[in-house]
Every structure is written in C-alpha cells, then in structure tokens.
BAKE-796992 format. One record per atom (N, C-alpha, C, CB): residue in three letters; x, y negated, z. Coordinates in steps of 0.02 Angstrom, whole numbers, padded with zeros to 5 digits, always signed. Atoms other than C-alpha are relative to their C-alpha. Glycine has a CB too. Example, Ala and Ser with C-alpha at 12.3 -4.5 7.8 and 13.67 -1.06 7.14 Angstrom:
BEGIN
ALA+00045+00059+00000ALA+00615+00225+00390ALA+00045-00060+00000ALA-00050-00001+00062SER-00042+00059-00003SER+00684+00053+00357SER-00039-00055+00037SER+00020-00023-00071
***
This chain:
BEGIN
UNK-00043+00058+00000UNK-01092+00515-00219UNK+00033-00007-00068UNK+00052+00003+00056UNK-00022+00028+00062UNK-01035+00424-00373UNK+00084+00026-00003UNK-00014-00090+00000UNK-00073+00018-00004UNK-00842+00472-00424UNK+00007-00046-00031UNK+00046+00042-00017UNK-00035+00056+00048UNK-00708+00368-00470UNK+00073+00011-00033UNK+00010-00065+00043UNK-00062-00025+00030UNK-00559+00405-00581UNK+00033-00065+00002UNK-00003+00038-00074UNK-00047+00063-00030UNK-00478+00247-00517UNK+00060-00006+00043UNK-00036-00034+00034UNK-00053+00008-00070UNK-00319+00199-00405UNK-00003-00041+00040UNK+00062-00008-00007UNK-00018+00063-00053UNK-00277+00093-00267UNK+00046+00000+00026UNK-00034-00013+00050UNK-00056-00009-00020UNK-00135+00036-00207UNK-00018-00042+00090UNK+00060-00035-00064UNK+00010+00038-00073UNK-00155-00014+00009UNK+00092+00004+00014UNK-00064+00057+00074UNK-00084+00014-00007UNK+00010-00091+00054UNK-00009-00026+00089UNK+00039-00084-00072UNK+00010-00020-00068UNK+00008-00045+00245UNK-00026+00046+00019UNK-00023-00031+00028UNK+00057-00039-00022UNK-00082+00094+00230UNK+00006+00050+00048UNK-00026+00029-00050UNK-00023-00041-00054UNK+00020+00187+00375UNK-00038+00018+00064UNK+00053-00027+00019UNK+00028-00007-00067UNK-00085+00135+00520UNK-00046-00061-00004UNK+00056+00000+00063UNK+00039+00066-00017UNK-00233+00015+00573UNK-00060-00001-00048UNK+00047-00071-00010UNK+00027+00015+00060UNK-00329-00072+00466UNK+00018+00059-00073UNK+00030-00077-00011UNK-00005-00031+00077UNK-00252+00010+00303UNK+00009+00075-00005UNK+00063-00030-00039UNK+00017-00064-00033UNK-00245+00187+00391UNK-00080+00010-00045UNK-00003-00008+00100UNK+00093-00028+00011UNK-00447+00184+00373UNK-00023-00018-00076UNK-00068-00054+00060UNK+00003+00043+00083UNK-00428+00078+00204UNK+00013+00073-00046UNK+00085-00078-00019UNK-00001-00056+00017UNK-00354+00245+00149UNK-00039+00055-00014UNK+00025+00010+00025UNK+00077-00054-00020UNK-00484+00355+00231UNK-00056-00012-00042UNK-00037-00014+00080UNK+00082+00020+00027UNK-00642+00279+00149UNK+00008+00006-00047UNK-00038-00063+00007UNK+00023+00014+00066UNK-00563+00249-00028UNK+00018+00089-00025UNK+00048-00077-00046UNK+00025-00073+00019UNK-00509+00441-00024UNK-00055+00041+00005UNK+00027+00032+00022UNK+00080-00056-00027UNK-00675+00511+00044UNK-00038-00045-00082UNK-00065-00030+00126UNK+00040+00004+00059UNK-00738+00421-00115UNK+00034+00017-00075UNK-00026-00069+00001UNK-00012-00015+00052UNK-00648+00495-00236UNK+00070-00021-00047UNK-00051-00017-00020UNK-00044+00034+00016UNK-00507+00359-00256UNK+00058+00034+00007UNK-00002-00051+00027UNK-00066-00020-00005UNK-00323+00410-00304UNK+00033-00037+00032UNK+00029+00007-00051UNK-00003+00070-00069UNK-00251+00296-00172UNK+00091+00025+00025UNK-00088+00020+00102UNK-00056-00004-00029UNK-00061+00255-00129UNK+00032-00062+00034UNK+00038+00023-00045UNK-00016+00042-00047UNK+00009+00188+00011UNK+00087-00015-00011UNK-00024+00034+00074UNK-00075+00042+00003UNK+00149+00064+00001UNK+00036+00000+00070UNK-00011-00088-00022UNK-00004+00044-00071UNK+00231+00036+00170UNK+00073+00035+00045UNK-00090+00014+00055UNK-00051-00039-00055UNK+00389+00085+00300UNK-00015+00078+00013UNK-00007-00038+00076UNK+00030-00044-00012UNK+00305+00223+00350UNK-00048+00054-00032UNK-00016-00022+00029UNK+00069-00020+00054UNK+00196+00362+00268UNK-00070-00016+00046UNK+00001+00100-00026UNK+00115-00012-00033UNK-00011+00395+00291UNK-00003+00066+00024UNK-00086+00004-00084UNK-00007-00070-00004UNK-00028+00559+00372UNK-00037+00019-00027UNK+00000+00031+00049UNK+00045-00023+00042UNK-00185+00566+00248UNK+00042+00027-00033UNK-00044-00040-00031UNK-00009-00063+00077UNK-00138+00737+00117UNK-00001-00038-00051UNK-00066+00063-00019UNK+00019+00017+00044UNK-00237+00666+00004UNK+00043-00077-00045UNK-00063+00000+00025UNK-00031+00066+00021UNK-00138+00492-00009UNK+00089+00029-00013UNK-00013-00069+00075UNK-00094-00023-00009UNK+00038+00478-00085UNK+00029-00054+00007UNK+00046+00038-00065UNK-00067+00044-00013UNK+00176+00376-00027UNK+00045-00010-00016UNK+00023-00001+00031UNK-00058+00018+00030UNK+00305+00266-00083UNK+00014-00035+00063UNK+00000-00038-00073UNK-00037+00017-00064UNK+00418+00219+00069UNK+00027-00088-00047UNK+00081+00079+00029UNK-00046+00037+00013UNK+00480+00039+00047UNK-00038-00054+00048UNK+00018-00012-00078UNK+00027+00052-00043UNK+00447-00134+00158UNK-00007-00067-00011UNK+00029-00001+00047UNK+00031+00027+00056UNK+00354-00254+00080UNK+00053-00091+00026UNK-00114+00008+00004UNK-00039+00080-00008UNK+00479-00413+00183UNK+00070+00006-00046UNK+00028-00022+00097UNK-00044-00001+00043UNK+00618-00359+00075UNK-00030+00011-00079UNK+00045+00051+00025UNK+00034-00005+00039UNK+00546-00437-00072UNK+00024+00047-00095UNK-00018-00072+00010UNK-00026-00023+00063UNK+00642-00356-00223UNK-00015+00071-00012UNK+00071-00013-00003UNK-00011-00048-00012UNK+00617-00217-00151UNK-00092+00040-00006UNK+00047-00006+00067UNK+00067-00013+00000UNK+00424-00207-00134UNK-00041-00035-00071UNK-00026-00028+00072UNK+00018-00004+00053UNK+00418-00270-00290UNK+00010+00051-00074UNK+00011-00047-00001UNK-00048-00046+00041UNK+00509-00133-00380UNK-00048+00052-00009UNK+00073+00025+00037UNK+00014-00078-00013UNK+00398-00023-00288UNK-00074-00016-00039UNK-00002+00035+00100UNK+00051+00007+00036UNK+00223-00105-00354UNK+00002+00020-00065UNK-00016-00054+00002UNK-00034-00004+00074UNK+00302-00105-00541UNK-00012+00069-00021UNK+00085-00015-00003UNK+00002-00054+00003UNK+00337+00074-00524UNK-00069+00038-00001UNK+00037+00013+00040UNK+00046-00047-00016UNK+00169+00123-00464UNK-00040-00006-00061UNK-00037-00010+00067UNK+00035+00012+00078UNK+00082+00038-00590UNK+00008+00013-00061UNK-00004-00044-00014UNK-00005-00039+00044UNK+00164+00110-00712UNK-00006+00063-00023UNK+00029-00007-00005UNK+00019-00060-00031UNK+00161+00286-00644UNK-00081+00018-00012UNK+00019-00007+00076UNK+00080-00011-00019UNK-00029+00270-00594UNK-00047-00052-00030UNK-00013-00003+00083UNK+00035+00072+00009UNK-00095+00124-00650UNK-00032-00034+00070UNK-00064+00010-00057UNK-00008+00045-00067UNK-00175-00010-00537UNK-00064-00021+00002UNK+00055-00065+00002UNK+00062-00011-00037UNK-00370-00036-00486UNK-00008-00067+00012UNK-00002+00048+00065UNK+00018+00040-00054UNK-00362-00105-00348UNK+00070-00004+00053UNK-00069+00035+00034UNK-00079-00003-00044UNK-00215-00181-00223UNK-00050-00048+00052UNK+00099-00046-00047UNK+00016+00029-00076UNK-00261-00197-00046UNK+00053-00013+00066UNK-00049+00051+00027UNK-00058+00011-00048UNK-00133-00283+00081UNK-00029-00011+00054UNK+00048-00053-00013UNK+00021-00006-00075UNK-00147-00244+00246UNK+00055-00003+00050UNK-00035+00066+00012UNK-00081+00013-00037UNK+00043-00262+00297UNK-00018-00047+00055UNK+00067-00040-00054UNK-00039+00056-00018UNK+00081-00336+00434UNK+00070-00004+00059UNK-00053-00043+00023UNK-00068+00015-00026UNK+00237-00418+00514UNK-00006-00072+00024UNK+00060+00010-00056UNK-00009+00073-00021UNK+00303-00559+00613UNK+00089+00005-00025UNK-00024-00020+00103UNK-00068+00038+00031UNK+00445-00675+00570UNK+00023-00017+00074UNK-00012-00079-00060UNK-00032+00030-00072UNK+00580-00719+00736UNK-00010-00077-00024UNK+00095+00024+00022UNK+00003+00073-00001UNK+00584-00897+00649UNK-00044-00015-00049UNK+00064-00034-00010UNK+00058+00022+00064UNK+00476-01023+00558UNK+00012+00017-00053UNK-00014-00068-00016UNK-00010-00021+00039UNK+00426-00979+00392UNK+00043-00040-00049UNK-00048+00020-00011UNK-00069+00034+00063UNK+00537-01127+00302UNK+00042+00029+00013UNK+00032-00074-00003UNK-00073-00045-00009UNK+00696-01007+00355UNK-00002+00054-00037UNK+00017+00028+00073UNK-00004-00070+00037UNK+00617-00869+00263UNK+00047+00002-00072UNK-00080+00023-00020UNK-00026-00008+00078UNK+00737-00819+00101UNK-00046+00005-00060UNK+00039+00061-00007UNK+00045-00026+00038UNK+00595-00760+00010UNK-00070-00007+00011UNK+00012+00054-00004
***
C-alpha cells in the first residue's frame, strides 16, 4: 500500500460516519485529527476538543491545526440540530 505523509482534519470524527472516516484514512497511513465535542477512541488519531456551533471557537481550533500540522484534507461530518429556524441562528 502506497503511504502518505499527509493530514486530515475530520470534524466529527467522534462517532458515525467520521468515526470510520478516521479508521480508513489511518489504516492508510494518514496523520488524521479529529475536531469535535468528543474524542475518537482511535490511538492513532489526535484530538482537539472544541464544537464546531460555537463558531469562534471552531474556528480557532482549525487555525491552530493548520498551523501545527498543516492541512490536506478537511472532512465535515458534524452533525447537529438547531431548536429554531436557521434565520435565528447568531452565526
């Protein structure tokens, strides 16, 4: 199998979808960090705790990574519901 000295950033990568998003791009080699509330119980993946609806906040944390690690590939897999329509959202 081909390596890759590449990163990725999966922003959900706690569970689900971005759980396995994790799985596949580590089994290939990928340096791979998960954005999200929660960690990845993947070893191999590292985590930055933050929640991507508090936007200042999940932007702070992209910034950082990319500077840190640099940046590939960004895969969003978040997700969330809103209690009200999205014209109420602040952000």
């Amino acid at each position: 199998m081909e390596k890759f000295n590449k990163t990725a950033v999966v922003v959900g990568g706690s569970s689900g979808i971005g759980c396995e998003t994790c799985a596949r791009l580590t089994s290939r080699s990928w340096n791979v960090i998960n954005i999200s509330r929660s960690p990845c119980k993947n070893p191999k993946v590292r985590n930055v705790i933050a929640d991507v609806v508090a936007g200042s906040t999940f932007t702070d944390a992209i910034n950082k990574v990319g500077e840190k690690f640099g940046l590939d590939v960004l895969v969003y897999c978040a997700g969330f519901s809103m209690a009200a329509p999205i014209e109420y959202a602040k952000e």
